[in-house]
N, C-alpha and C positions, 0 to 999 in steps of 0.2 A: 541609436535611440532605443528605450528601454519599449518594449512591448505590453500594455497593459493586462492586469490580470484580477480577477474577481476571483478570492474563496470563498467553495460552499462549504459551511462550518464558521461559530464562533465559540469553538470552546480551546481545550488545553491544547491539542493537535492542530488546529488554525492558526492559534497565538505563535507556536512552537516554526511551522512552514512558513508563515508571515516573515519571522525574523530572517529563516535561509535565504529564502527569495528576493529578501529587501538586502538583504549583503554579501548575496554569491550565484548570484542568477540575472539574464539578461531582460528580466520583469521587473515592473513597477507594480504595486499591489494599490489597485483602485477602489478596492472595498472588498465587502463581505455581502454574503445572504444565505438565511438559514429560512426555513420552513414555517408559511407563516404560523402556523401556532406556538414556535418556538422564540418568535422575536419578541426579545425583551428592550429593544434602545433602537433607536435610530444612529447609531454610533459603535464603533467597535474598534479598540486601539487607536482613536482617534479619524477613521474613516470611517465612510457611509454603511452602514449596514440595512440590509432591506429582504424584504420578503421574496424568495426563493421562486415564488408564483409568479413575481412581478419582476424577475432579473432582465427581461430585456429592454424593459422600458428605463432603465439606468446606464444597462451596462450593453450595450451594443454588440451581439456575437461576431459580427465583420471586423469591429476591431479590437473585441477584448477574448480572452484567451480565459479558462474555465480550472482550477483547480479545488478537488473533490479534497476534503479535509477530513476524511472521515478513520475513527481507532480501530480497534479490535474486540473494543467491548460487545458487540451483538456483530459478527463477522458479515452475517445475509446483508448487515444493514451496509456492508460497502458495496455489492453487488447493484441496490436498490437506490442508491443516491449516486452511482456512478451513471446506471440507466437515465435515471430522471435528468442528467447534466447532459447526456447526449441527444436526448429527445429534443433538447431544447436548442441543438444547432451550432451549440460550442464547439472547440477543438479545446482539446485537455492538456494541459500543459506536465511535463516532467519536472521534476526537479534532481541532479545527477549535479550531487557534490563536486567542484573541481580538485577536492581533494580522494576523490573516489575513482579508482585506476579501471577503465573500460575499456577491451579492448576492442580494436577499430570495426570488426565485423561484428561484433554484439549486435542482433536484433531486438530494439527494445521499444514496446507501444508505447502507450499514454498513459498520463498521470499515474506513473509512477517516481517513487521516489530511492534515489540512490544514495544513501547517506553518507558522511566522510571514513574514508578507510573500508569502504566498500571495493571488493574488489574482483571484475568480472575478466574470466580466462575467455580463449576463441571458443568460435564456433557453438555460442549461449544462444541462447531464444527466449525471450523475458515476453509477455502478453499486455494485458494491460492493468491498470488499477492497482498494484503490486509494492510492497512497499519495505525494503533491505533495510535492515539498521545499522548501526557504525560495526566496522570492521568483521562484517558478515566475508568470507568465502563462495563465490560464486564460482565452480569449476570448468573446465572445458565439456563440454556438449551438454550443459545441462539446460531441459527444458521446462518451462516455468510458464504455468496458464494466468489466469487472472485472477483478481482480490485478494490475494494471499499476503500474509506477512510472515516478517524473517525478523524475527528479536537480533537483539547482538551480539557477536562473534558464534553466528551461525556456520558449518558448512556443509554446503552441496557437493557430495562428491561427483566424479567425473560420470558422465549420462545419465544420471539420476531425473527425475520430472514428476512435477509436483504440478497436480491438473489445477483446479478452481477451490477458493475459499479455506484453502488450511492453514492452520497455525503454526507458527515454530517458537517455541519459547528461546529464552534467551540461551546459548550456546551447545543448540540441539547440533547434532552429528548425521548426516546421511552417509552413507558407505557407499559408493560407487554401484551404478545404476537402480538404485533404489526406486521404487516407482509408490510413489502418496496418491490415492485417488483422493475424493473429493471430499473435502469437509474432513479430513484429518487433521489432530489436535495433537501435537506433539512436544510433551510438557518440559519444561528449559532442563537442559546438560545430559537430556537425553538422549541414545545412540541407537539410528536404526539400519538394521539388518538385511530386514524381509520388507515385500512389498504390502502396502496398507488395505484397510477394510473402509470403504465405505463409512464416512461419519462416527469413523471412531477416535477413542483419546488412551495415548500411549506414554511412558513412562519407564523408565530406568534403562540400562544396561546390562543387556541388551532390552531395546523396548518391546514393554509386551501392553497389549491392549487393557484397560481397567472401565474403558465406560461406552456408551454411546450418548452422540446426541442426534439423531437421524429428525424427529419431530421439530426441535427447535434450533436446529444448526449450531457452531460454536459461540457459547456466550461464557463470555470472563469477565467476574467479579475479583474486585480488589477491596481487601479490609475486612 
């Protein structure tokens, strides 16, 4: 029997997780809830959608299971509504592609997401909140903190470790034990060398640094 699961999130990355979960995961998806000031419907892809304040009186933590839907557009803000789902006594569900090759000792936390053609070597340490896109490179002994994402056909090279909240655009390159501190922004088909700064955003081959965002952490506009 399917395990139920409530998403926090109703936008294009809820809609998006909804679909995997309901066709390749041992979850049933029992609704949604987003922040009360952000509820617009009592309804969302056809199920209950409800205020984020009011999620237990719906959705029962003992027997529903918690997945954070949150993008990359304002990166703190996944830090910040992965908190608020754990305050509230959930366990966070994963979502790990069956088509995404993991191997058997992988340590990997919560709510994260493994997308298909994802593909993790031994001896990995994944954290939590964390989110691989298709046919990302995960290598052996790489360690991976929380919030972070990995666009597609990213790769980690082998001991490499990327601590909390940074970016990888789409088919960024780490070179074997690369070390990312925090809040590093590293913009797609870029290749790094050297170990990172603090809340900075890097670019080309080899990547060199072009900006900071120390005051408002990584935010990505599209258009």
């Amino acid at each position: 029997m399917k395990k139920d699961l409530v998403v926090y999130g109703a936008g294009d990355l809820a809609k998006l997780m909804c679909a995997y979960f309901a066709q390749d995961s041992g979850y049933r998806i029992a609704g949604f809830c987003v922040d009360r000031g952000r509820l617009f419907a009592d309804r969302f892809l056809g199920l209950p959608l409800v205020a984020f304040e009011e999620t237990e009186q719906h959705f029962n933590p003992v027997a529903c299971e918690m997945f954070v839907a949150i993008g990359y557009s304002k990166m703190r803000d996944r830090r910040l509504m992965y908190e608020r789902a754990k305050a509230k006594g959930y366990a966070l569900a994963n979502y790990i592609s069956s088509h995404a090759q993991v191997w058997p000792d992988a340590v990997i936390g919560e709510n994260n997401v493994l997308m298909p053609l994802v593909h993790v070597e031994p001896f990995v340490h994944v954290g939590n909140n964390n989110m691989f896109w298709s046919d990302t490179l995960v290598t052996h002994g790489v360690r991976v903190g929380d919030h972070n994402y990995c666009g597609a056909k990213c790769i980690l090279g082998g001991h490499s470790v990327i601590n909390d909240e940074c970016f990888l655009g789409n088919g960024a390159v780490l070179i074997n034990g690369v070390h990312l501190k925090d809040g590093s922004h590293i913009l797609p088909g870029s290749v790094v060398y050297q170990d990172t700064k603090l809340h900075n955003k890097y670019l080309g081959n080899p990547a060199r640094a072009i900006g900071s965002h120390e005051e408002t952490g990584i935010v990505i506009r599209r258009g």
